[in-house]
C-alpha angles and dihedrals in degrees: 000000000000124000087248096056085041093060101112094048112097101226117067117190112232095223092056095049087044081048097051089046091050085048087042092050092043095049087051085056105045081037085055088042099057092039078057102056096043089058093052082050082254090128129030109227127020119265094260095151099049086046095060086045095058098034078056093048095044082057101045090054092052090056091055121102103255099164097162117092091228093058097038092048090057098044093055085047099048088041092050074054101058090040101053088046089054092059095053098046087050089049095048089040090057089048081057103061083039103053100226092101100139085214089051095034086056108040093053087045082054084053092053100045089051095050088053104043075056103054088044090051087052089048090059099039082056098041082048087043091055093035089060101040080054090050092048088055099046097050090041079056091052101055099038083056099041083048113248141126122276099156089114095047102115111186089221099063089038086059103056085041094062092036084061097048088043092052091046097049082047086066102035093047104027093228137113095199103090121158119194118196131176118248114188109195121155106004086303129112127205148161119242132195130197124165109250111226113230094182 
């Protein structure tokens, strides 16, 4: 027989209401737990069942007969508790529908952070793309017009070669900003990098 079936006798035993208080304790942490994850989107729904349970439960042990000081000191504790946690999960779950809610407000700002730190990646993937199909043809130009041969200049291979030079002068400088150009002197064509300055 449980202390809460046990509730009209006259006599309660000390363990099981030592026993009830440890379960009720228990049951206000994994509560606060899953109120926890359903506010980080872990979970899909609030923990609605397992709260009326335990607000049943907070109000079943008040009705009981603790009559020492010990027991009675640590239900009104564990209930202000539950209480107190209550208040903060209505108030979150309001901020919800909201949608004012600081956990929500910031995970959709991350989003959107990420998403534009993407687009702007992309931008510059494409802007990198363009500058070094320019810089292909101009040096194709150069040669063609310097005379020599560019049958075998594939833009493909052009391409990973100035990638690498550019990663390397990214190291070496510290700088993303570099810019190639072609310089054509004594019959001869080829492709130059200096770091541009944007201070």
């Amino acid at each position: 027989m449980s202390l809460l079936e046990e509730q009209n006798q006259p006599k309660v035993n000390s363990k099981a209401i030592q026993a009830e208080l440890d379960s009720f304790e228990d049951k206000i942490k994994k509560l606060k737990i899953s109120y926890e994850q359903y506010f980080c989107n872990l979970i899909p729904l609030p923990p609605d069942k397992e709260h009326k349970e335990l607000d049943l439960l907070s109000k079943r042990l008040l009705r009981l007969p603790f009559r020492n000081v010990q027991s009675n000191f640590r239900l009104t504790n564990l209930v202000h508790r539950f209480q107190t946690l209550n208040t903060h999960w209505e108030r979150v779950l309001k901020q919800k529908e909201e949608g004012t809610y600081i956990g929500d407000r910031f995970r959709a700002r991350a989003r959107e952070e990420t998403i534009e730190r993407e687009r702007h990646r992309q931008k510059i993937k494409g802007t990198s793309e363009d500058s070094i199909r320019l810089l292909f043809e101009s040096y194709k130009n150069a040669l063609d017009s310097s005379g020599l041969n560019s049958d075998n200049l594939e833009f493909h291979t052009f391409k990973q070669d100035i990638q690498t030079k550019q990663e390397l002068l990214k190291k070496t400088t510290g700088s993303d900003c570099i810019n190639f150009r072609i310089e054509t002197a004594d019959g001869k064509v080829s492709i130059k990098a200096r770091k541009i300055d944007t201070g």
